[in-house]
N, C-alpha and C positions, 0 to 999 in steps of 0.2 A: 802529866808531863807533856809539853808541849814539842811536837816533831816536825821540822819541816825538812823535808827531803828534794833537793833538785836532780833532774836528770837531761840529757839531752844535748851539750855540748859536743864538739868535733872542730873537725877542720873541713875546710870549703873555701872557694876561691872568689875573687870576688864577683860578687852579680848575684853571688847563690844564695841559698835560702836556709835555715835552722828553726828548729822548734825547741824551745823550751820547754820543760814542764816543773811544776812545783807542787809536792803532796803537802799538805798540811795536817794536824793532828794535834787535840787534846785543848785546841783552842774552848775557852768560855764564857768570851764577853758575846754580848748580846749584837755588836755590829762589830769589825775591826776592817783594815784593808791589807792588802797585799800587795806589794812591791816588788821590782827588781833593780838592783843595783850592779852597777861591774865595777872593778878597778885594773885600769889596763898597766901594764910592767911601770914602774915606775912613776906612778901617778895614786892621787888620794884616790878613792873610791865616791860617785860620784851615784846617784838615782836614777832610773832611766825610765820608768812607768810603772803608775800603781792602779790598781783598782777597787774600789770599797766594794765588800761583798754584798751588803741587804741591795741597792740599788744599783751595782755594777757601774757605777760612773768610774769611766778612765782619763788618766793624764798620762803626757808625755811630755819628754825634753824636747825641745826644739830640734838637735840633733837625728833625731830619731823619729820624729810625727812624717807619716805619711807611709813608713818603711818597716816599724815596727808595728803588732798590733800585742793586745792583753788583753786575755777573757779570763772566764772561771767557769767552773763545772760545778755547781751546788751538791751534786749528786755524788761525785766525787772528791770533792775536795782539792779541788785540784785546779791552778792558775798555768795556766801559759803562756809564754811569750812566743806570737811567730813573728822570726826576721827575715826580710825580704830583701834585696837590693843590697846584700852586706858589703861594706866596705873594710879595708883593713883597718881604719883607726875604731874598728867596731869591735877590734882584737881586746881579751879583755878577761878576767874571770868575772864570772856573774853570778849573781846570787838574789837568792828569794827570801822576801822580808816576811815579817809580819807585827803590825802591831794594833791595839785597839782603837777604834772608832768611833767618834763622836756627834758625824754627820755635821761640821763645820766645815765646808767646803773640802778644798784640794788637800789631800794629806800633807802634813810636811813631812817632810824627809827625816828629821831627826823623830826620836822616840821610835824607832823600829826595835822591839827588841829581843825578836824569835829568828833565828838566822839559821840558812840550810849551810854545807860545807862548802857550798860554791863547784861552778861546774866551769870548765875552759873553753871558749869560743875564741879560734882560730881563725883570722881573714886573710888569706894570700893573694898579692897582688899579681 
């Protein structure tokens, strides 16, 4: 059974800084990537950065490159998102993906389909 666990959400004002973290579990394909995604109040839910595990190549939105970063801990299992320079439209609940990997470039977005409960990041201006 497959578990992915977020933690690390709050509130912070802007300029400040948050870390995310994502446990994963019971994963069995042989590569897959991790993602995170947010959907702020009233808005679809939208991708924000992912990273394949075997060779750790990351993506980001445009939005977010330069301000966001996504690693992973092999050892743990475990992906993070640190955000830097947060701004309020970066208000949002977020959530950690997972799905399998086939080492064809950039993940897309869709076919994600291990999801944590989602965690609340807070931007006040």
């Amino acid at each position: 059974q497959v578990q992915v666990v977020e933690s690390g959400g709050g509130l912070v004002q802007a300029g400040g800084s948050l870390r995310l973290s994502c446990i994963v579990s019971g994963l069995t394909f042989d590569d897959y990537a991790m993602a995170w995604f947010r959907q702020p109040p009233g808005k679809e839910r939208e991708g924000v950065s992912s990273i394949t595990w075997v060779s750790g190549s990351t993506y980001y939105i445009r939005s977010v490159d330069g301000r966001f970063t996504i690693s992973r801990d092999i050892n743990k299992n475990m992906v993070t998102l640190q955000m830097n320079s947060l701004k309020p439209e970066d208000t949002a609940m977020y959530y950690c993906a997972a799905r399998e990997y086939f080492g064809l470039g950039e993940p897309q977005w869709n076919d994600y389909n291990y999801w944590g409960q989602g965690t609340q990041v807070t931007v006040s201006s």
